[in-house]
Backbone as CSV, one residue per row, in Angstrom:
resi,resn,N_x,N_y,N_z,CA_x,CA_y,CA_z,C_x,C_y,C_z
1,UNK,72.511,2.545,103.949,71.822,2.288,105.211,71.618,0.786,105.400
2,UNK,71.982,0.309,106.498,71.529,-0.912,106.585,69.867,-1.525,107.522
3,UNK,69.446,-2.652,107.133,68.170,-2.745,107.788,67.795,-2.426,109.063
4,UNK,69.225,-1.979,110.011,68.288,-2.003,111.508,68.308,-0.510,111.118
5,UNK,69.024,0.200,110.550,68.678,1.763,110.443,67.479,2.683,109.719
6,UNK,67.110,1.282,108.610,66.041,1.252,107.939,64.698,1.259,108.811
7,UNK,64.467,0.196,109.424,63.778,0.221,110.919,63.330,1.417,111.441
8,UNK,64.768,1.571,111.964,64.343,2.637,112.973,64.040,3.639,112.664
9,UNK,64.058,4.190,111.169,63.202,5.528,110.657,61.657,4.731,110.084
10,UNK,61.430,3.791,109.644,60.281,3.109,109.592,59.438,3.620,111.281
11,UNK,59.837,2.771,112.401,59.561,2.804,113.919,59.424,4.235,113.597
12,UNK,60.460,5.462,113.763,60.187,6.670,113.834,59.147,7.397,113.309
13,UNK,59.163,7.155,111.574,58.133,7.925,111.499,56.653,7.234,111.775
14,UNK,56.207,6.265,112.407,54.975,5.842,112.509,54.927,6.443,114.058
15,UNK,55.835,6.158,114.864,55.717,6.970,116.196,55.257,8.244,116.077
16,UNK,55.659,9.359,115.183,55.215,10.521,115.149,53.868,11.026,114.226
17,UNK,53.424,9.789,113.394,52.319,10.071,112.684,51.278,9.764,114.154
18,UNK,51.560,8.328,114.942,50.936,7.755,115.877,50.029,9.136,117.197
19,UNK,51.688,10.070,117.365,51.500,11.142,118.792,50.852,12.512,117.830
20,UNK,50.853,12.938,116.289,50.427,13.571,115.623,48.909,13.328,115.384
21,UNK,48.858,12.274,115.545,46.606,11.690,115.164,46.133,11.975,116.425
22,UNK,46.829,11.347,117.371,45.809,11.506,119.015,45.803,12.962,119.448
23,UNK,46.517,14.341,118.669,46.342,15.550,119.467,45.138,16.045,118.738
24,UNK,44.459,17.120,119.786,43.191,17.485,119.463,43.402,19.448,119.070
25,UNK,42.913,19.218,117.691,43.239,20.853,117.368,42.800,21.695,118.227
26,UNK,41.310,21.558,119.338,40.743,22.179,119.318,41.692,22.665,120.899
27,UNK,42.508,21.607,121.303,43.410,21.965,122.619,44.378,22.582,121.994
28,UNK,44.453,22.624,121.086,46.144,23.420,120.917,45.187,24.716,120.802
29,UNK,44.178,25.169,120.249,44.197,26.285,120.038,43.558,26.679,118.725
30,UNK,43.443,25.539,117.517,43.494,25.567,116.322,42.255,25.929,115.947
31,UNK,41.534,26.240,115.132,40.345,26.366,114.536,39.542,24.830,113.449
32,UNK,38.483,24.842,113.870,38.014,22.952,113.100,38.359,23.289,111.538
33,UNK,38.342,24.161,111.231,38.738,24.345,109.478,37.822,23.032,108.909
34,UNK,38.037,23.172,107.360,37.695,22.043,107.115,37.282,20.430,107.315
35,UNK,36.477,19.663,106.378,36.105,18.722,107.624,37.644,18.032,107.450
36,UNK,37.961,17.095,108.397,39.171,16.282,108.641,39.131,14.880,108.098
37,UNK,39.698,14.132,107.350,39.809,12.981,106.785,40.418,12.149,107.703
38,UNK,41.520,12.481,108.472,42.142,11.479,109.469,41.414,12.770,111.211
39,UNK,41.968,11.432,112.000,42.173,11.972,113.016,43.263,13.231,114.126
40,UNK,43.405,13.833,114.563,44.329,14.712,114.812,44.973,15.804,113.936
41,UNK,45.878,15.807,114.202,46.598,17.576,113.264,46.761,16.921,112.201
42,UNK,47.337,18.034,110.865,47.242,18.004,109.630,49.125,17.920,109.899
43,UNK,49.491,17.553,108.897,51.035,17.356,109.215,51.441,18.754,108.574
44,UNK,50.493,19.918,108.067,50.933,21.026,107.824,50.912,21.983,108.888
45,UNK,49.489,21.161,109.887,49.710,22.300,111.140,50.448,21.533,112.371
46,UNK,51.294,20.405,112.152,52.369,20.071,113.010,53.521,20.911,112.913
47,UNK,54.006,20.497,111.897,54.982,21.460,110.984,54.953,22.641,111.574
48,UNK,53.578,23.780,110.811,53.781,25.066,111.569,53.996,25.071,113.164
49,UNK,53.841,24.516,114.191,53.860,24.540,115.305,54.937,23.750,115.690
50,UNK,55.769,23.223,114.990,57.086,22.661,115.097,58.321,23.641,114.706
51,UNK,57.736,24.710,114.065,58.712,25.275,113.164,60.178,24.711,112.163
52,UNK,59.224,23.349,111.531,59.721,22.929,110.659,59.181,23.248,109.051
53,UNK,59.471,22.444,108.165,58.903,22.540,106.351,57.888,21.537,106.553
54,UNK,57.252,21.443,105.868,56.141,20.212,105.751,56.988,19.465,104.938
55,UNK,57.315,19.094,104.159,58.379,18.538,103.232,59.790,17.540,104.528
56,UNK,59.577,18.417,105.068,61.000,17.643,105.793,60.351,16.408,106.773
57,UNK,58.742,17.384,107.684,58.394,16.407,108.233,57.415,15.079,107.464
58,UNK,57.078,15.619,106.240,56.326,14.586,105.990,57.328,13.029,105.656
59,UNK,58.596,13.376,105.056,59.334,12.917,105.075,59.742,11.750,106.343
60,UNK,59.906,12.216,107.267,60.029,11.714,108.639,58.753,10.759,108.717
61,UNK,58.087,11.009,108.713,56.417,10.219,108.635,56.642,8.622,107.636
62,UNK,57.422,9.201,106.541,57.328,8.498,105.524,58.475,7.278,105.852
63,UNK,59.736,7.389,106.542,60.569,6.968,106.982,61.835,7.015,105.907
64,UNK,61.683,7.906,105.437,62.970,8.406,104.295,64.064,8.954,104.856
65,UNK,65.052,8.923,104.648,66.456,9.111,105.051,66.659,10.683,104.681
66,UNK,66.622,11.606,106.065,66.701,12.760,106.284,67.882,13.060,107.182
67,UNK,68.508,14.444,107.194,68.937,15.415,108.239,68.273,15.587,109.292
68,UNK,68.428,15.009,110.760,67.504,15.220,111.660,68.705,15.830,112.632
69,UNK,68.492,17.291,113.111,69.283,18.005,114.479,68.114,18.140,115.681
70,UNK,69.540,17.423,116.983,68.805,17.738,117.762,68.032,18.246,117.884
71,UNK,67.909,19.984,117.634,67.318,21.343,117.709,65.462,20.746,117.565
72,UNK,65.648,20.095,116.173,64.406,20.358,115.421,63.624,19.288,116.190
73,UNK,64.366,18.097,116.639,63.401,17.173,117.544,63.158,17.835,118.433
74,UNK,63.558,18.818,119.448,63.099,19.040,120.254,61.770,20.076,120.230
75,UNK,61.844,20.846,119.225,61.041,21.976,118.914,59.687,20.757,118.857
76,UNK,59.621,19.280,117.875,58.617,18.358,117.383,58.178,17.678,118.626
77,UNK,59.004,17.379,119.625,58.932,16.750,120.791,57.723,18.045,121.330
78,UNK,57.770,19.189,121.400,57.116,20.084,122.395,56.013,20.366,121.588
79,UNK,56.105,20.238,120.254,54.848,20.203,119.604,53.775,18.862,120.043
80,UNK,54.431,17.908,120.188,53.478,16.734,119.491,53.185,16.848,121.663
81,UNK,53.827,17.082,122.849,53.449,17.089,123.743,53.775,16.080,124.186
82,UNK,54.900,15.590,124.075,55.437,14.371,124.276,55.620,14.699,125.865
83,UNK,55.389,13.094,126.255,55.825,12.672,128.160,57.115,12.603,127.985
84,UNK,58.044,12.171,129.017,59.468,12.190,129.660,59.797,10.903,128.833
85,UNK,58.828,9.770,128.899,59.449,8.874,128.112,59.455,8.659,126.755
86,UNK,57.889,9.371,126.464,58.172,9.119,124.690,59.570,10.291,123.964
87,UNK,59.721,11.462,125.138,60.930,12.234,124.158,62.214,11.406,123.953
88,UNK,62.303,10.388,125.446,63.111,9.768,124.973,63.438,8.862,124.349
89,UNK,62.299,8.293,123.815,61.935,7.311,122.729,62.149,7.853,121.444
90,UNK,61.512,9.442,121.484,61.952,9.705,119.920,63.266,9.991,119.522
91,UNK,64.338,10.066,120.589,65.222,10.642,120.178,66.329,9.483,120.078
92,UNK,65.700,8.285,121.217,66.439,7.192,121.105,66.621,6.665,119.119
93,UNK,64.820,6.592,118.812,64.771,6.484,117.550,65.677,7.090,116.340
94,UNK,65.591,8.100,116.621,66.294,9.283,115.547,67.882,9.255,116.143
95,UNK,68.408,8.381,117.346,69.735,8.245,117.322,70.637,9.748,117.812
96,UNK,69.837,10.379,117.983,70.435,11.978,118.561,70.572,12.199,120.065
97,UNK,70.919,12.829,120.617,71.264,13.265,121.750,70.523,14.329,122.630
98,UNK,69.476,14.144,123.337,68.850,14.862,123.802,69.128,16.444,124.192
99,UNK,69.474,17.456,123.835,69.939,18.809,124.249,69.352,19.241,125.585
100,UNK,67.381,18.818,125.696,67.623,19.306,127.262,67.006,18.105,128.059
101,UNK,67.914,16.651,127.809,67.289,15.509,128.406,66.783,15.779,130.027
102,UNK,65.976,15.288,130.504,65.555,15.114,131.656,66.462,14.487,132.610
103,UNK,67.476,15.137,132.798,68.534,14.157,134.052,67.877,14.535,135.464
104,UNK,68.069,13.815,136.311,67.872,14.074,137.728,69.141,14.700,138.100
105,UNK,69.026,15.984,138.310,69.965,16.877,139.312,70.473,16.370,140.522
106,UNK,71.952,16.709,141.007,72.193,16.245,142.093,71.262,16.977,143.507
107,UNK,70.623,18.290,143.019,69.749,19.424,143.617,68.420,18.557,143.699
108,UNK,68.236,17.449,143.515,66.448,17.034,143.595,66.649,16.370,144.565
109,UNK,65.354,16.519,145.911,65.356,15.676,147.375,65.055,14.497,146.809
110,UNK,65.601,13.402,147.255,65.704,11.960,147.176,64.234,11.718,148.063
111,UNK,63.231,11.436,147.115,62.193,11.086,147.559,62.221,9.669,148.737
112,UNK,61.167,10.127,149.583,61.336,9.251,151.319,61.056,7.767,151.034
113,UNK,60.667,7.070,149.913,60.832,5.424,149.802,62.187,5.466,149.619
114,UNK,62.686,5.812,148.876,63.670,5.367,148.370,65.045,5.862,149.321
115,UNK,64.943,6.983,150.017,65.760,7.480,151.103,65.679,6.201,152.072
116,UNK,64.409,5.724,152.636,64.232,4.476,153.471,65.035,3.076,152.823
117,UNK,64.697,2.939,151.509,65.393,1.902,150.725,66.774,1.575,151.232
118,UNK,67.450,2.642,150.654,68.765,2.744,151.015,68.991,2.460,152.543
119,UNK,68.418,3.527,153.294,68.970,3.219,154.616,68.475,1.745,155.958
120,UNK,67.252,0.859,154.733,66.884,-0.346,155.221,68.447,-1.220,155.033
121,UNK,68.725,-1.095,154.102,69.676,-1.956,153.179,70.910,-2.534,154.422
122,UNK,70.868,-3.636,154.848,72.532,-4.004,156.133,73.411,-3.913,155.743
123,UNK,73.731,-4.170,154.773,75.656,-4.096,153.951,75.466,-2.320,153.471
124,UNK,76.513,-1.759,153.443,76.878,-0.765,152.911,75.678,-0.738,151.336
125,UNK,75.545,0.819,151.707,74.766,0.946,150.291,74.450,3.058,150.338
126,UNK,74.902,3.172,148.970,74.488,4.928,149.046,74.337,5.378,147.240
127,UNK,73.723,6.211,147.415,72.902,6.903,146.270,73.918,7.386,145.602
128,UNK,74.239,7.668,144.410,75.456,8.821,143.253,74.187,9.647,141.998
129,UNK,74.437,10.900,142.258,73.751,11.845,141.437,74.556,11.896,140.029
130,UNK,73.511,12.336,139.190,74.491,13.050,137.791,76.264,13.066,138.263
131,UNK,76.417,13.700,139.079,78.185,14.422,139.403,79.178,13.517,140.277
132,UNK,78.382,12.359,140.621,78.545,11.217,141.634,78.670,12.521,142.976
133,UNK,77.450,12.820,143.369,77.617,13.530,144.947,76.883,12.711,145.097
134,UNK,77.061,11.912,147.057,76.045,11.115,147.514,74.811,11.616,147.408
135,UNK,73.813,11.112,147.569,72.616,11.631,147.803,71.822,11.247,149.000
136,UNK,72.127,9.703,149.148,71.763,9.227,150.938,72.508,8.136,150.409
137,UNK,72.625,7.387,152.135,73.505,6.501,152.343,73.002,6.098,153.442
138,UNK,73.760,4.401,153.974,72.949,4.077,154.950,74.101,3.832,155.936
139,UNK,73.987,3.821,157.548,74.951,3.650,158.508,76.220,2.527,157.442
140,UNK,75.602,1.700,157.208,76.776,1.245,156.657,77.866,1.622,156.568
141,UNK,77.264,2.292,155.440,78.450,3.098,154.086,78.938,4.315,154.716
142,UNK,78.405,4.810,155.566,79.265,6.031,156.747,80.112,5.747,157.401
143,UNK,80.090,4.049,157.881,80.989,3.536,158.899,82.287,3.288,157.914
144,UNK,81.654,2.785,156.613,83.007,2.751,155.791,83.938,3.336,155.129
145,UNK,82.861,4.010,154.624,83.487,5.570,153.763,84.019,6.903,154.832
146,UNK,85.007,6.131,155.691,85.188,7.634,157.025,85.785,8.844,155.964
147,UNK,85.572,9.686,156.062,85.900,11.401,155.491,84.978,11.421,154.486
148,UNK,84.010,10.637,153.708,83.120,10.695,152.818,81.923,11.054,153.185
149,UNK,81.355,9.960,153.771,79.667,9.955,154.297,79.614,10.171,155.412
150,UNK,80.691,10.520,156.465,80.876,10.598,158.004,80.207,12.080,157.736
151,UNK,80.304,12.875,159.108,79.934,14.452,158.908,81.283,14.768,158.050
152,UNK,80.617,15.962,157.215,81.689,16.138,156.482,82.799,17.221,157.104
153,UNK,83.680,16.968,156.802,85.105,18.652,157.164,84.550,19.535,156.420
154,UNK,85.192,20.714,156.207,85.374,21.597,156.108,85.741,21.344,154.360
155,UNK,84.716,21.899,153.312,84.572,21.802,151.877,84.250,20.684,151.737
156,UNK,83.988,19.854,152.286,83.484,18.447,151.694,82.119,18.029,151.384
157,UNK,81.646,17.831,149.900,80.768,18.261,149.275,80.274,16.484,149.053
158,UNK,80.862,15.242,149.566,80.663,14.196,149.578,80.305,13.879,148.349
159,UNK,81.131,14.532,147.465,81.594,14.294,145.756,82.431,13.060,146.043
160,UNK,81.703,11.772,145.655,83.249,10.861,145.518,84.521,10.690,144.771
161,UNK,84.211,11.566,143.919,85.436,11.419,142.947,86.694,13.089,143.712
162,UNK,85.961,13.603,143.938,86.527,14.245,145.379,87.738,14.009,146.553
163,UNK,86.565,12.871,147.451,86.865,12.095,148.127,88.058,11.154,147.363
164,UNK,87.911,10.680,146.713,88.772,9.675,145.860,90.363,10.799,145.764
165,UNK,90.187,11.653,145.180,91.578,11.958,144.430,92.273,13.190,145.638
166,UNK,91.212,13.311,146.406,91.731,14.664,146.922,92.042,14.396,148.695
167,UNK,91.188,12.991,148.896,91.412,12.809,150.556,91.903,11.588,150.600
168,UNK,93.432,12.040,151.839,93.813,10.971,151.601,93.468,9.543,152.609
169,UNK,92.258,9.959,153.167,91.793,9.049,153.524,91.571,7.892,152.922
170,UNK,91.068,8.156,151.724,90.753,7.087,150.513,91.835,6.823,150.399
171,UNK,93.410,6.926,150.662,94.109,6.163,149.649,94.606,5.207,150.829
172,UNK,94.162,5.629,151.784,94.229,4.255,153.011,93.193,3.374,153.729
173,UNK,92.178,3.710,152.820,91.232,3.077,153.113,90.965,1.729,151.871
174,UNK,91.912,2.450,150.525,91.672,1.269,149.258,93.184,0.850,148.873
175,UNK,93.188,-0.087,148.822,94.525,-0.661,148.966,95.176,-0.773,147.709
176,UNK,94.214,-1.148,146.651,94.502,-0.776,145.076,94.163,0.490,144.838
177,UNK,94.383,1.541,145.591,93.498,2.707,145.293,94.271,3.656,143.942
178,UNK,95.393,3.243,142.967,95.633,3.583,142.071,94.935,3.199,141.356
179,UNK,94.854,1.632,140.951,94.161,1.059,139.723,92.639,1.414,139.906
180,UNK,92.153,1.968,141.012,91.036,1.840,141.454,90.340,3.344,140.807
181,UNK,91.128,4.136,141.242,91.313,5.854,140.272,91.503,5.545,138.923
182,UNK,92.038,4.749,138.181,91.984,5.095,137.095,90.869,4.260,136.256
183,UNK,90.133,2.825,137.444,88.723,2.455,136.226,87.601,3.703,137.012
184,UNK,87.949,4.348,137.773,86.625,5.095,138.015,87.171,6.320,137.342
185,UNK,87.789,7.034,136.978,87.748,7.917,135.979,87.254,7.182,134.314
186,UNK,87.355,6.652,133.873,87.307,5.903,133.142,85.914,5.575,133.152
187,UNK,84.909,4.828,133.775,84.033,4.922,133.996,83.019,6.062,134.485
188,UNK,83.640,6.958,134.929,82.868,8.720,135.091,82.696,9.495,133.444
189,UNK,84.138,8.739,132.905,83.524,9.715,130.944,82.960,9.100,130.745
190,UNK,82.207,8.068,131.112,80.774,7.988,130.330,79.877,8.435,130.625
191,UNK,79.550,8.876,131.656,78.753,9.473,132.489,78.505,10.805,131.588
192,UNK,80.032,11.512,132.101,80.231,13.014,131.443,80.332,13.025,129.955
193,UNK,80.168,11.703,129.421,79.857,12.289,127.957,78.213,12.424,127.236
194,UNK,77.700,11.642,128.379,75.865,11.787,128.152,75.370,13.813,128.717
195,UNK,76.923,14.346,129.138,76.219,15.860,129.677,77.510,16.663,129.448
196,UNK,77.797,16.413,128.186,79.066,17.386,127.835,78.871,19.038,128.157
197,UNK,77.487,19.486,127.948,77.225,20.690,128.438,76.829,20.952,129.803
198,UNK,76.733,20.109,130.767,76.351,20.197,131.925,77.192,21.235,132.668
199,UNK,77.091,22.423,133.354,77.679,23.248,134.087,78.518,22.547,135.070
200,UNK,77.790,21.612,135.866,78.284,20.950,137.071,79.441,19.940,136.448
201,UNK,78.938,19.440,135.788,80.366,18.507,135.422,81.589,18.924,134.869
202,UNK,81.239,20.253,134.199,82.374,20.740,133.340,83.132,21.057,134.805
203,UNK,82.308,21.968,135.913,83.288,22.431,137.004,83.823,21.487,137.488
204,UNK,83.288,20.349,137.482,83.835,18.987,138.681,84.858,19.043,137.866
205,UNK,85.256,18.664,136.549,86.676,18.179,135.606,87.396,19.025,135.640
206,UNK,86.891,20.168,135.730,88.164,21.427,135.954,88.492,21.609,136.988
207,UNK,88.227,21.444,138.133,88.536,21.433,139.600,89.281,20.455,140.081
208,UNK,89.533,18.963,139.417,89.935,17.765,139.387,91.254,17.900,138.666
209,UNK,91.036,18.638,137.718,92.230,18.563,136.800,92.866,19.752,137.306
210,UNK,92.839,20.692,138.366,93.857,21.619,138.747,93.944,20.911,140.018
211,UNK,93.188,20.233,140.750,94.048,20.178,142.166,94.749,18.537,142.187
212,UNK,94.300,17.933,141.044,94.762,16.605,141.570,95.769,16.636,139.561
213,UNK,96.980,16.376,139.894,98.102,15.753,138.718,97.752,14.432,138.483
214,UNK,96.975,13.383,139.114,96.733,12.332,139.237,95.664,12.280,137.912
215,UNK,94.446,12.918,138.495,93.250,13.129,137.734,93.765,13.238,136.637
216,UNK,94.068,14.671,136.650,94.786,15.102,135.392,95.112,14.375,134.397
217,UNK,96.357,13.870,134.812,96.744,12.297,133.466,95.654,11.551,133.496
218,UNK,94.650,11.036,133.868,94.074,9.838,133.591,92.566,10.681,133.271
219,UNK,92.649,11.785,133.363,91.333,12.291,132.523,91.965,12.422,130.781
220,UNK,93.328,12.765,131.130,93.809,13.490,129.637,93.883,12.569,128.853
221,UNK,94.250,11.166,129.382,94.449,9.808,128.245,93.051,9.238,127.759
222,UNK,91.880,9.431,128.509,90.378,9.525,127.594,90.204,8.057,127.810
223,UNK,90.925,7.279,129.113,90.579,5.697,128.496,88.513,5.628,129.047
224,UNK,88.118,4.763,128.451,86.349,4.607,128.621,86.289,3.419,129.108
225,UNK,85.700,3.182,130.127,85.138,1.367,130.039,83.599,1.123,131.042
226,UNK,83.055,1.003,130.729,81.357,0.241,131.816,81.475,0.241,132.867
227,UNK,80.347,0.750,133.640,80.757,1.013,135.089,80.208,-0.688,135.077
228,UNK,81.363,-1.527,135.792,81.126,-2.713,136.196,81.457,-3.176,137.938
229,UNK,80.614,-3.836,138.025,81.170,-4.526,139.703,81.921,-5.353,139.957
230,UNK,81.965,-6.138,140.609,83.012,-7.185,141.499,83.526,-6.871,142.700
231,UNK,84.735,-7.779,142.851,85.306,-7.439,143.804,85.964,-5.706,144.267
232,UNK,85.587,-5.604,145.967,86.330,-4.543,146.239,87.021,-4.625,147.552
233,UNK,88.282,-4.420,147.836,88.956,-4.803,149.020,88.934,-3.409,149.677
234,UNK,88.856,-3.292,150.996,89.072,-2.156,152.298,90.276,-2.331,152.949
235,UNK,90.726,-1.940,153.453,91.616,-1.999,154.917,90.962,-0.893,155.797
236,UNK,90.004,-0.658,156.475,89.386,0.067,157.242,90.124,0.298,158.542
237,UNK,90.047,1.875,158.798,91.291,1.433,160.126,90.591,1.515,161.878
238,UNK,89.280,0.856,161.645,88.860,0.313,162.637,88.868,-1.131,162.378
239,UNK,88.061,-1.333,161.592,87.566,-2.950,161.167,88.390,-3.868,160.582
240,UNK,89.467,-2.985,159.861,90.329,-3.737,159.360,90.484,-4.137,157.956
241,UNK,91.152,-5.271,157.425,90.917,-5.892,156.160,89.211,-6.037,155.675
242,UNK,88.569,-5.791,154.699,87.173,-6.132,154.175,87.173,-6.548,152.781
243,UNK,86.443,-6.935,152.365,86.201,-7.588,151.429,84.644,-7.491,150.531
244,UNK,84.031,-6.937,149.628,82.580,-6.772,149.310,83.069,-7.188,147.763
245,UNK,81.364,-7.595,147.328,81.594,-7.460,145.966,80.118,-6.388,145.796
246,UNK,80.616,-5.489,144.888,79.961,-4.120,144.500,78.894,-4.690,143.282
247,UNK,77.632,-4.408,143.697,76.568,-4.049,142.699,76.204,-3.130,142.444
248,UNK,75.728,-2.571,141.157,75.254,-0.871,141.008,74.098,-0.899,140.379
249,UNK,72.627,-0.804,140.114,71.628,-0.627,139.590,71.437,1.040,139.187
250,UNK,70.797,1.403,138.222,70.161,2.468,137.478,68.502,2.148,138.187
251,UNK,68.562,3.569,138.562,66.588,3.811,139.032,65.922,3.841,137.839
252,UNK,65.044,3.395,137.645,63.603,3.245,136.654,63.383,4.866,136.438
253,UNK,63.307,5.229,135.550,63.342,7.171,135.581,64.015,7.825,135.582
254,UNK,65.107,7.347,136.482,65.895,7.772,136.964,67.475,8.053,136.394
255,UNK,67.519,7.908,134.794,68.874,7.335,134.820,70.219,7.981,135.078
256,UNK,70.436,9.342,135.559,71.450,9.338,136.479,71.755,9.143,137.825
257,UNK,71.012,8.869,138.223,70.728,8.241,140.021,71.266,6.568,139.823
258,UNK,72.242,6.398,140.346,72.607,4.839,140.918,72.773,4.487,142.291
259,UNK,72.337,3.602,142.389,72.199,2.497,143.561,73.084,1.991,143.633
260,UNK,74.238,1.891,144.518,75.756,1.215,144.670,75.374,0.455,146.535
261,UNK,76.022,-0.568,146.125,75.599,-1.590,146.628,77.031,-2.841,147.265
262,UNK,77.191,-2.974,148.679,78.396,-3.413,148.835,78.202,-4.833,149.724
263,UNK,78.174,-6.227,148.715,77.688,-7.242,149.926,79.194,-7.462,150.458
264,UNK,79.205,-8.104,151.623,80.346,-8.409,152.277,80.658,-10.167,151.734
265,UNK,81.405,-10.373,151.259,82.016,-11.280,150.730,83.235,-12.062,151.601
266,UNK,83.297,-11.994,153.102,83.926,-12.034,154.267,85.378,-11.631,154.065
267,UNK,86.236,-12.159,155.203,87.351,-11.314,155.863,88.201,-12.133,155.079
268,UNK,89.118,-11.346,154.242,90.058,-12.170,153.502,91.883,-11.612,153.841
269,UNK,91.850,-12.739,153.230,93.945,-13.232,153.889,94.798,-11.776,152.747
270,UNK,95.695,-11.666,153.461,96.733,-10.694,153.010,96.690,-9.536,151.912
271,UNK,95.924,-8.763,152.702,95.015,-7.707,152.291,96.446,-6.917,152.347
272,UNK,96.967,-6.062,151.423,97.727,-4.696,152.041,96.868,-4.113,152.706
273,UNK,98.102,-3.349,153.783,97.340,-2.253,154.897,97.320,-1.132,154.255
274,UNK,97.602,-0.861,152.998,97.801,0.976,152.451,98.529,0.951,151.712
């Protein structure tokens, strides 16, 4: 083990001795038993109500180099009554993978600041859920994204990766729109590897990978890279040639909800038309 791993079971188990002292037996249910030497539960009646060994958790406490499964953090997480952020603190700690992390569903109403946010915003700007489905968007990004954020046709679920592989609006609306498909697939497995069990995503990749041959190869080669910004060129077939450079922020809470963001970077020379 090296020292930052050393650490972080040090950090760990004082975090859980820390959320183990402040609970009160008498709220869980417990009986005062004997008098108490420390404050909060006994790490034997964590344990039982964790449905772990005392041995394994005292261990954890101690910051000794254990077997930790998802499973069992989560069972300790619902014991100790952990908030949204400390579960994900403990699990950040313990380096595991949350089994039923708190994602924001593409199904949750986009609360009305932040619906306003977006649609204050003058340059193009729109919301991407867990599955990248819009979530709001502002005139902007409707005027730009025509067959996306416009009213939708007939099945159009204003899935961009959708939109991307399946309408060919997009492939005349992005002028690199090959290279452009293959960093946003590329940048979507990371996404889909924080929710390998997710229902919705598994259907989006299987639906992608039968109607589009495109997808297909460039899901099957597995390349990964950071959803990053910069430049993005249009040929819009009202407006014409465009030019933005793309910012994307993560919501505070929020972390499958992004904020995509398009300043106009003005009208530039010898744009392909398609």
């Amino acid at each position: 083990m090296d020292i930052l791993d050393t650490s972080k079971r040090r950090e760990l188990g004082e975090f859980v001795r820390a959320q183990r002292e402040r609970l009160s037996p008498a709220a869980l249910g417990l009986a005062p038993g004997p008098r108490r030497r420390t404050p909060g539960l006994r790490r034997e009646e964590l344990a039982q109500l964790s449905g772990v060994s005392v041995t394994w958790y005292t261990w954890i406490e101690q910051g000794r180099d254990v077997s930790i499964s998802p499973g069992a953090l989560a069972r300790l997480a619902v014991a100790l009554r952990l908030s949204a952020a400390e579960r994900a603190y403990l699990f950040d700690l313990a380096g595991k993978r949350d089994p039923d992390g708190a994602a924001t569903g593409d199904d949750a109403p986009v609360p009305a600041a932040l619906d306003a946010l977006v649609r204050g915003i003058t340059h193009p700007a729109y919301l991407l859920g867990r599955t990248w489905n819009a979530l709001a968007w502002n005139a902007a990004a409707a005027r730009l994204f025509t067959g996306w954020l416009t009213p939708p046709d007939q099945g159009n679920d204003r899935n961009q990766l959708r939109y991307l592989f399946l309408n060919p609006a997009a492939q005349a609306l992005i002028p690199d729109w090959t290279e452009r498909a293959r960093r946003v697939v590329a940048e979507f497995r990371v996404d889909y590897s924080h929710h390998l069990n997710d229902p919705g995503m598994r259907a989006l990749v299987a639906d992608l990978n039968q109607r589009s041959p495109l997808f297909a190869d460039l899901w099957h080669a597995h390349a990964v890279t950071a959803r990053a910004g910069g430049e993005r060129a249009f040929h819009h077939p009202a407006d014409g040639p465009l030019r933005y450079e793309q910012l994307t922020f993560t919501l505070a809470g929020q972390a499958d909800v992004k904020l995509v963001t398009l300043v106009p970077t003005g009208v530039p020379t010898g744009v392909p038309a398609g």
